[in-house]
C-alpha positions, 0 to 999 in steps of 0.5 A, spaced: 521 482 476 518 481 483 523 485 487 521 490 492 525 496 489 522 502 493 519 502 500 517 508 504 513 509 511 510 516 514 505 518 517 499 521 513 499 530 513 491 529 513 486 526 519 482 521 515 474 520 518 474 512 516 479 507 515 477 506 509 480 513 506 486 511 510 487 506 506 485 510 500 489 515 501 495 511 501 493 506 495 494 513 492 500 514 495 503 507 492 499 509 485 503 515 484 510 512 486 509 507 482 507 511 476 513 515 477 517 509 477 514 506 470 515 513 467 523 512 469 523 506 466 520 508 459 525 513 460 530 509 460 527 505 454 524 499 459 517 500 458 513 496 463 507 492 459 503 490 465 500 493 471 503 495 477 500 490 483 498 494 489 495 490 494 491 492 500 488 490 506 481 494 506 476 492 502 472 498 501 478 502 499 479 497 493 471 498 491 473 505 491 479 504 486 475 500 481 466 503 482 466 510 478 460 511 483 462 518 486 460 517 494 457 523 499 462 520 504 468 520 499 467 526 496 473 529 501 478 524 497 475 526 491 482 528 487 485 521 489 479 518 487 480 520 481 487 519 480 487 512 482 481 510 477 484 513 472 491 510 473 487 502 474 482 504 467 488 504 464 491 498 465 497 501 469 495 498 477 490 493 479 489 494 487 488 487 490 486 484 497 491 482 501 489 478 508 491 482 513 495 476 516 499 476 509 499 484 511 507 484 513 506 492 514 502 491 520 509 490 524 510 498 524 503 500 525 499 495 530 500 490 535 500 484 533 500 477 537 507 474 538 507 468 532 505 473 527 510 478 529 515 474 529 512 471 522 513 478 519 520 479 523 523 473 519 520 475 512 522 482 513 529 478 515 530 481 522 534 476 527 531 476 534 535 481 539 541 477 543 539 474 550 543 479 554 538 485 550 532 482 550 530 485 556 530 479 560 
């Protein structure tokens, strides 16, 4: 269904030389969990029909998922490339845009201003500390 059935946050083992391929590489590190997770399903005979919606922030990193283009600048992520593409080719994972103010993520890892932290807090179900704690 809908429900979020595996989430994880870690900081990549490789420097990445833009944004773009940041957010490629973990578009490709969603890829292959959700691929792991469908073959668990089909394996336990509850094949998954449709594909895995994996949404991103960065429009670039989503040209890169569908554009059979190999770029000069994205030959260092050859292998992810590649991988990524497959998997959308074949039907299993389509990477869509999302806003970065539907980004809930970006409480981990940005600053953000005080309504959309607070937004993303209540959506991630976590109640403002106590007064006493707040560091007033």
């Amino acid at each position: 269904g809908d429900n979020l059935i595996s989430w994880s946050s870690k900081r990549q083992p490789t420097l990445s030389r833009s944004s773009a391929e940041a957010e490629y590489r973990g578009v490709a590190n969603v890829v292959s969990e959700s691929c792991w997770i469908r073959n668990l399903l089909l394996e336990l005979h509850f094949p998954i029909p449709q594909a895995t919606l994996v949404y991103c922030d960065n429009v670039s990193a989503i040209y890169l998922s569908g554009n059979p283009v190999q770029h000069q600048r994205t030959k260092h992520i050859e292998m992810d490339i590649h991988f990524v593409r497959e998997k959308v080719a074949r039907g299993q994972a389509r990477v869509l845009h999302v806003p970065s103010r539907h980004q809930i993520a970006d409480i981990f890892t940005k600053g953000l201003p005080r309504i959309l932290f607070d937004d993303f807090r209540i959506s991630l179900n976590v109640r403002e500390p106590p007064a006493s704690t707040a560091g007033e």
